[in-house]
N, C-alpha and C positions, 0 to 999 in steps of 0.2 A: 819279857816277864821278869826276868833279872835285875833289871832295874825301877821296873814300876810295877811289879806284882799284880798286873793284869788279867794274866788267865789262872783261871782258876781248875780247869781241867782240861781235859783232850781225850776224847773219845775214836779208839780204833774199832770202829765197827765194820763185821766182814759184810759183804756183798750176799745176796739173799734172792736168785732169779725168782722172778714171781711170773706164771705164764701171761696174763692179764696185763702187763707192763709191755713197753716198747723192748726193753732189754730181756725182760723174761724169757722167751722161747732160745735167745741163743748166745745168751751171754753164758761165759764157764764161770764159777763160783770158786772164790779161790781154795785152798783147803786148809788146814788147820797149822801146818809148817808153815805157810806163808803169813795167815793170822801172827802166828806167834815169833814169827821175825820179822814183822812190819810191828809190834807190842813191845819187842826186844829194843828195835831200833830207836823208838820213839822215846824208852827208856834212857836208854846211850846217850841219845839229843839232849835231851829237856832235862835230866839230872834226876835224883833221888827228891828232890822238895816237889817235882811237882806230882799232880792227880791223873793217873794215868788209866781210863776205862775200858771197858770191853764189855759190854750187854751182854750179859749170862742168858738168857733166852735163844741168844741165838748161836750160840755154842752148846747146848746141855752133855753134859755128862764128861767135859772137857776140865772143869775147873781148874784143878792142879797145877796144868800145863798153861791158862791162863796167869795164875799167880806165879807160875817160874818165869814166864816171859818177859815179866815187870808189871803186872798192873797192881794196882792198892788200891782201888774202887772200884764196887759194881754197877754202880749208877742202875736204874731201870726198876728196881728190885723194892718193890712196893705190895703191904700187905692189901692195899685197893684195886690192884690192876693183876688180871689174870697170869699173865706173862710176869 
């Protein structure tokens, strides 16, 4: 990206067991400190210019600690779609 301004974002989004899925019934879901040190991290990597996301639907009532982690986009976040 550094040289040819290719990506234009990077979305960390957490893992979501769904039970209908192959991984739903037993896969662990990570928790919100892992969220937000895998956000941290990504930050650290990729620097201050790039677009760093995190779908706010599937964190709710977390915000805050989304935007401390590093992210500057919520990507998802449309007055068309429920979620």
């Amino acid at each position: 990206h550094a040289k040819y301004g290719h990506i234009q974002e990077v979305i960390v989004q957490n893992f979501r067991a769904k039970a209908d899925t192959k991984l739903g019934a037993d896969a662990d879901e990570p928790d919100l400190d892992d969220l937000c040190w895998t956000i941290a991290q990504a930050r650290l990597i990729l620097g201050p210019d790039m677009n760093i996301q995190a779908p706010p639907n599937l964190s709710p009532g977390v915000y805050q600690r989304l935007v401390g982690a590093g992210i500057n986009d919520w990507g998802g976040v449309s007055p068309v779609t429920p979620d």
